[in-house]
LOZARO-454796 format. One line per 4 residues: number of its first residue (from 1); their letters; for each residue x negated, y negated, z of C-alpha. Coordinates in steps of 0.25 Angstrom, whole numbers, plus 5000, padded with zeros to 4 digits. Last residue first. Layout:
<rolums>
NUM) A) X:Y:Z; ...
</rolums>
This chain:
<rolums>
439) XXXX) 4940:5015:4990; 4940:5026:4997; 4931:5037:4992; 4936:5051:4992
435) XXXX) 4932:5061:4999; 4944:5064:5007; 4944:5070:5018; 4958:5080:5022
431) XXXX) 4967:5073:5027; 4979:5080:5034; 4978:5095:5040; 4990:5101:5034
427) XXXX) 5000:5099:5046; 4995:5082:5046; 4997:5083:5031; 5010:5089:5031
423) XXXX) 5018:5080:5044; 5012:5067:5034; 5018:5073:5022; 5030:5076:5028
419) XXXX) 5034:5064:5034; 5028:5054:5023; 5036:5062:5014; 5050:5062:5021
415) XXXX) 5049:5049:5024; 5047:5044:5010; 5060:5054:5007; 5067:5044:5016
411) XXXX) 5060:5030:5009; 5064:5036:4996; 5077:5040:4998; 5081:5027:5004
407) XXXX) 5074:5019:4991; 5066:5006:4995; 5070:4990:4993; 5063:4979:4988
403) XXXX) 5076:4970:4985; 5065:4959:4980; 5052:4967:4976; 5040:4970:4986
399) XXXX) 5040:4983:4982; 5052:4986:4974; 5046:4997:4967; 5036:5004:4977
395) XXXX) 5043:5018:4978; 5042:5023:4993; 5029:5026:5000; 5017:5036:4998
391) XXXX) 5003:5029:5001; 4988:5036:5001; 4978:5033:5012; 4964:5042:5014
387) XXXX) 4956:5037:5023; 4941:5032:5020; 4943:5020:5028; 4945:5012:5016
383) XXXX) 4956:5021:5012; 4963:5017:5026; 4963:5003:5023; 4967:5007:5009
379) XXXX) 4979:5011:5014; 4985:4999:5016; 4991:4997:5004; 4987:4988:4991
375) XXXX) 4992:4989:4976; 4989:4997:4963; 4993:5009:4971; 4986:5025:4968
371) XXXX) 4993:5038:4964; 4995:5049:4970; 5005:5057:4964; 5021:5059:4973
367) XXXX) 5026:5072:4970; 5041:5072:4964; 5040:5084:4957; 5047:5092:4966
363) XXXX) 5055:5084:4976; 5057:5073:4983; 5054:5078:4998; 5047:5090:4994
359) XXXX) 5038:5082:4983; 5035:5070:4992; 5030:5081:5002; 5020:5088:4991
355) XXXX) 5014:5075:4987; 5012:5068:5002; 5006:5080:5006; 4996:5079:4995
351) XXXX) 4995:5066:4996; 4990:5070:5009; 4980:5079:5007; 4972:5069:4998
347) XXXX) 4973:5072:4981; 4972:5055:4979; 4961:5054:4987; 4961:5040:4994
343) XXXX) 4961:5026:4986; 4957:5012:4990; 4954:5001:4980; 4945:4989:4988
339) XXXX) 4954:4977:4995; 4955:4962:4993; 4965:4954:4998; 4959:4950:5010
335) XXXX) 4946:4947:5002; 4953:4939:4992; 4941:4936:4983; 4935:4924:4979
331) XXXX) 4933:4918:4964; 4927:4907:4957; 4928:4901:4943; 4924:4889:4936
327) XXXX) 4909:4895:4934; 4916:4905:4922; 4902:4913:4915; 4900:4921:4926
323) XXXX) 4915:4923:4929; 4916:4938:4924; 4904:4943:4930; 4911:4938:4944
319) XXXX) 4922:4946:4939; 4916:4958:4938; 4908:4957:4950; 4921:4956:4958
315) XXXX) 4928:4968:4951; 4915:4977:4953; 4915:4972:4968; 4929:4972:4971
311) XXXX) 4928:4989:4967; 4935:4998:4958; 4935:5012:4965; 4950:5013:4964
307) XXXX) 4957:5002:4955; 4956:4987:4959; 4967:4976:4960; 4964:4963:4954
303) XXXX) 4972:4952:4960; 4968:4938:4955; 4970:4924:4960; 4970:4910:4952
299) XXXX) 4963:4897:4955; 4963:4886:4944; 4955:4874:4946; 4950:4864:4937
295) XXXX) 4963:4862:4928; 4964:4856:4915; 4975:4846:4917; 4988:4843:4908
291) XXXX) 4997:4855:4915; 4993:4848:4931; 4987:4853:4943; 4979:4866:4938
287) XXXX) 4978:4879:4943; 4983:4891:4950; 4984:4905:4948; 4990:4918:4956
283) XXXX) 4989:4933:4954; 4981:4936:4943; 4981:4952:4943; 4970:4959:4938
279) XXXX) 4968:4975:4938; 4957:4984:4941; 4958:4998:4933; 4960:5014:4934
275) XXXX) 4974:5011:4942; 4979:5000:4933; 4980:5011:4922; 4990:5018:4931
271) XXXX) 4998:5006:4932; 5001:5005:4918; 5014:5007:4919; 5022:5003:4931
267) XXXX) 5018:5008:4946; 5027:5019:4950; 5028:5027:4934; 5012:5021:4931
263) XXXX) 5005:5026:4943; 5014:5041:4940; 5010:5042:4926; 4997:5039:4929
259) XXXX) 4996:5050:4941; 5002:5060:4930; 4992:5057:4920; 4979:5059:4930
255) XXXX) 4970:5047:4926; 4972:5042:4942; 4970:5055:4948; 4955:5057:4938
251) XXXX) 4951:5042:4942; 4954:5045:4957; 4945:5059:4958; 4936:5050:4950
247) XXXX) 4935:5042:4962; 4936:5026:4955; 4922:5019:4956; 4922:5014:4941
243) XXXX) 4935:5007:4942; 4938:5003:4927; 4938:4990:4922; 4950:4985:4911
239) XXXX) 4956:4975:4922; 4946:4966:4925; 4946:4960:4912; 4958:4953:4919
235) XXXX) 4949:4947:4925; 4944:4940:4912; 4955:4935:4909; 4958:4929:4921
231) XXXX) 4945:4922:4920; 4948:4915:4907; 4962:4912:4913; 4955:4905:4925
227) XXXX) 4946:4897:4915; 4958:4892:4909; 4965:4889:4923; 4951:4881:4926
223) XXXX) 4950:4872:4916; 4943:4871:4902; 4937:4859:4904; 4932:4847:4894
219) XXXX) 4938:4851:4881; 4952:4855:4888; 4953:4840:4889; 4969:4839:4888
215) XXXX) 4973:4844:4901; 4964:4834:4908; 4951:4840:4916; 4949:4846:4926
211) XXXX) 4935:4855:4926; 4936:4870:4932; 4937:4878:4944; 4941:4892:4944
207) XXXX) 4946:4898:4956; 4949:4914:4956; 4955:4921:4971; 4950:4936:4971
203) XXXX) 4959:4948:4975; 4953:4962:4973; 4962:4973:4977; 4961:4988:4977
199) XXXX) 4969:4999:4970; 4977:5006:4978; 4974:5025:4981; 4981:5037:4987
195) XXXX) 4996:5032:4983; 5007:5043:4984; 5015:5041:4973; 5031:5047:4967
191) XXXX) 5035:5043:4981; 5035:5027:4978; 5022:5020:4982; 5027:5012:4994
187) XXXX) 5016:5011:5005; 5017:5021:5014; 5004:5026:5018; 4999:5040:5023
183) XXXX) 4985:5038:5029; 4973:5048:5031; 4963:5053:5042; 4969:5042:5050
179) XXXX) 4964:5026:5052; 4975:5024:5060; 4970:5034:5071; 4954:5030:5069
175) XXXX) 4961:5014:5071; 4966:5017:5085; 4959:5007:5091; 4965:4996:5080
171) XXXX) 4954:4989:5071; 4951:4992:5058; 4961:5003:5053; 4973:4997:5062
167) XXXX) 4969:4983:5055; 4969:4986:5043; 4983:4994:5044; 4988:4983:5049
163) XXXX) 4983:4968:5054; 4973:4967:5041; 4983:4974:5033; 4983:4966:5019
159) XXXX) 4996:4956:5019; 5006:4966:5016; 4998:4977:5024; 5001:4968:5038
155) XXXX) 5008:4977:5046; 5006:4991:5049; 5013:5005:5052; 5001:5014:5057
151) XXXX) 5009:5029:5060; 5000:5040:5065; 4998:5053:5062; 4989:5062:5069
147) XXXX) 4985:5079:5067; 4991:5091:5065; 5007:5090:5065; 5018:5098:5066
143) XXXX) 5020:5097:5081; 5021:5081:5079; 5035:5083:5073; 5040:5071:5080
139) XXXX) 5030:5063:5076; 5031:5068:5061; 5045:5062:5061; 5041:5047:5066
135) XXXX) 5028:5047:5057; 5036:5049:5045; 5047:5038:5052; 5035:5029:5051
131) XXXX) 5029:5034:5038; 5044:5031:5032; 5045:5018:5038; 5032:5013:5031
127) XXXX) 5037:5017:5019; 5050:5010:5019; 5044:4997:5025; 5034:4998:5013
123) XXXX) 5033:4989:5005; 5046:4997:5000; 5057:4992:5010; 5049:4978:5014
119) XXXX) 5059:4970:5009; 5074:4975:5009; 5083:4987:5004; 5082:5003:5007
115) XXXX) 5089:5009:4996; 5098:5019:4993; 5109:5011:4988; 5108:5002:4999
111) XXXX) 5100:5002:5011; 5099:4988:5017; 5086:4986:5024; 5091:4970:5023
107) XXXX) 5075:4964:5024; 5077:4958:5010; 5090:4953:5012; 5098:4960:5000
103) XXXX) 5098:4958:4984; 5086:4949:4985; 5082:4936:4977; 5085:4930:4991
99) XXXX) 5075:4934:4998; 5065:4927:4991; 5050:4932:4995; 5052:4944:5006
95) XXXX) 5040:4945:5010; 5031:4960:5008; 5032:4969:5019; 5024:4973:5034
91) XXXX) 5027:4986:5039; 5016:4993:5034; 5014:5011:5031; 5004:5019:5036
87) XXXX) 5003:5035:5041; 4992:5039:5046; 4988:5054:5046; 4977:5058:5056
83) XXXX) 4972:5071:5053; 4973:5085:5060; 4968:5091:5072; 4961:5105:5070
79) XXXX) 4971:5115:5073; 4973:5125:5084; 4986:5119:5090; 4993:5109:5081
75) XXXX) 4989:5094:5082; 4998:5080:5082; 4994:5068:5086; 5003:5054:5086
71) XXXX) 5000:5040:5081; 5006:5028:5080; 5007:5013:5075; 5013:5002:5074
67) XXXX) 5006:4987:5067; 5008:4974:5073; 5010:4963:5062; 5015:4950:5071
63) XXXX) 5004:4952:5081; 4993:4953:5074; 4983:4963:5078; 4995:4971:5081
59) XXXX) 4992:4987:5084; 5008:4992:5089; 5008:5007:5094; 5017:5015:5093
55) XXXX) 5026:5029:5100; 5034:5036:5094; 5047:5042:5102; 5055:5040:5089
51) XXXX) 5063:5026:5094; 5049:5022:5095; 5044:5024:5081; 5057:5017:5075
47) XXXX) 5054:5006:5086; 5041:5003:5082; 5044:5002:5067; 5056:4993:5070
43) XXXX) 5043:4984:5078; 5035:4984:5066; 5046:4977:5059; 5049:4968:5071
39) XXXX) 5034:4965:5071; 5028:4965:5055; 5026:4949:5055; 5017:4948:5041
35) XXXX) 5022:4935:5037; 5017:4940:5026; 5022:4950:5027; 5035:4951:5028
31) XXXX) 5041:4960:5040; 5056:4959:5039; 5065:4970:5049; 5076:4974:5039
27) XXXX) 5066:4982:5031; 5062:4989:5044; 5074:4992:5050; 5078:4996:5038
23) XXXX) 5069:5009:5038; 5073:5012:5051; 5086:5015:5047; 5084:5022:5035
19) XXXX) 5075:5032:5043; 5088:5031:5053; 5096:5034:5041; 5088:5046:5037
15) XXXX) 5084:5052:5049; 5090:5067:5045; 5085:5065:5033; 5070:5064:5040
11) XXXX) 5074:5074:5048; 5078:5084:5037; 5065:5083:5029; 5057:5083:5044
7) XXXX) 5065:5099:5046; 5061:5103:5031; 5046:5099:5032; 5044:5106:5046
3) XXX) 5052:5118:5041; 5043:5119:5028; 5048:5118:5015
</rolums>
């Protein structure tokens, strides 16, 4: 192992307890979203940063979700400068529905057995504390380095971006260094994955209008929450199409047996075959006043996520085929729910890093694939720009769940990874281009 590498390793242990430390603060410092107020949570950031001699920058186009950020150059003597590596994570977290159904207060931190406890822990307060205590160590060892890296830690994900990440790639001054040459995100994927690609969303709101009539005169109408069922069914037709614009690069990874065994081991079984095809989820429905009516209107919503290279339009103009012949129903889509399939190369430089760094912190064997996610994160905002964006955070299982809480040894060996791989790839000249599509 290299000195550089060893000397970090025993930081990083040595920091243990005030990594642990910092890490409760901000589970113990709510930031729900909605409501979206990020302030006191992006301000335990802040101080984290500051106590290290680091110094930030706050962009808030609104001023309860501000965002922090930083920068700093590094270049060794006689070598060409290298890339700009951005490191991502959110601070905002998922409410906090029934407090009560919980072991401990939600926002307690309370590290028992060797977990880190409260709301937020895994989605992705852990995650997000790693990159920034990552970006601390690799600040101090500066000399090292060829090249920028700089910190972007945001609000607003939960509820789409537009004041985060969106907005420092659209419209701050600084949006070339945010923008990057590539982006190591932190999003909770577990350390067995690195996530290069997500499936995209199509949201659409369905109303179908129909004849009342009394519940017993099904001979004069045939109401809209039958008609709704029949449409149903017939979206859920949606789910045996193929994506015929998927890279074949990314066909041939996702058919690899290994990279199937390892989708279906951290996301259930069967989730590898969800990979390759759209899928149909009817989220809410509503109809009918009373059980002895035939309803007129019944309204329900659908959540159809999109593999790689599948487009809204070919979804779109399927359905509209499908309701030629069915003048009781409409639809609109939920534009700000909406967004494409994104993916960058799963073979890229930095995965690379990622993989052989997870491996001498874990272990052999015990190299993370690279895999895609079913849901959403903010790296497709930089995969649109034609920058490649992958994930690598702690293990998604109690996601969102009540008593959500995140393993010690995970979050620490996460710092040990992100550390190293980010301090390799800016020593080993970073991105290279990648010709890959993004989607």
């Amino acid at each position: 192992m290299e000195d550089w590498k060893t000397e970090l390793l025993a930081a990083i242990d040595n920091d243990h307890e005030a990594l642990l430390a910092f890490l409760q603060k901000l589970v113990q410092t709510p930031s729900p979203n909605p409501p979206g107020d990020t302030q006191a949570a992006i301000g335990v950031v802040e101080d984290f940063l500051h106590s290290h001699d680091i110094d930030t920058r706050l962009i808030a186009p609104q001023s309860t979700k501000p965002n922090i950020v930083a920068s700093f150059d590094a270049h060794q003597a006689d070598s060409t400068p290298g890339p700009t590596l951005v490191l991502n994570g959110h601070i905002d977290v998922f409410r906090v529905e029934n407090a009560s159904d919980w072991q401990r207060d939600p926002y307690s931190g309370a590290i028992e057995n060797g977990f880190c406890h409260g709301r937020g822990t895994v989605d992705m307060k852990a995650g997000t504390a790693a990159l920034v205590a990552a970006y601390v160590y690799l600040h101090a060892r500066k000399d090292l380095l060829n090249g920028r890296l700089a910190l972007t830690v945001v609000s607003d994900e939960e509820t789409g971006g537009k004041w985060g990440s969106r907005y420092l790639l659209d419209h701050d001054g600084d949006r070339e260094i945010w923008r990057g040459d590539c982006v190591l995100n932190a999003e909770p994927t577990g350390l067995d994955t690195i996530r290069f690609g997500e499936k995209g969303t199509l949201r659409t709101t369905f109303t179908i209008k129909a004849e009342a009539a009394h519940g017993a005169y099904i001979h004069r109408t045939e109401g809209a929450i039958r008609i709704a069922s029949r449409v149903i069914q017939r979206l859920l037709a949606l789910e045996t199409m193929e994506s015929p614009n998927m890279p074949p690069s990314i066909r041939a990874h996702l058919l690899r047996s290994d990279v199937r065994a390892r989708i279906d081991q951290v996301m259930g079984a069967g989730a590898a075959a969800s990979m390759l095809h759209p899928t149909v989820n009817i989220g809410t429905i509503h109809g009918g006043v009373k059980v002895n009516m035939i309803p007129s209107t019944c309204v329900f919503e659908v959540d159809i996520r999109l593999p790689i290279g599948l487009t809204t339009k070919t979804i779109l103009d399927e359905i509209r085929e499908m309701l030629q012949d069915v003048p009781e129903a409409s639809f609109e889509v939920q534009s700000a729910a909406s967004n494409p399939a994104s993916a960058s190369a799963p073979d890229h430089h930095l995965v690379d890093v990622v993989r052989k760094n997870a491996e001498l912190v874990r272990g052999r064997r015990r190299a993370p694939l690279a895999i895609p996610s079913m849901g959403a994160t903010d790296c497709k905002f930089w995969r649109y720009a034609r920058v490649p964006a992958y994930s690598f955070g702690v293990s998604p299982e109690t996601m969102a769940a009540v008593d959500e809480r995140v393993s010690v040894k995970e979050f620490i060996d996460l710092v040990k990874i992100q550390a190293l791989a980010a301090a390799e790839y800016l020593m080993t000249g970073g991105s290279e281009a990648s010709d890959l599509k993004q989607y």
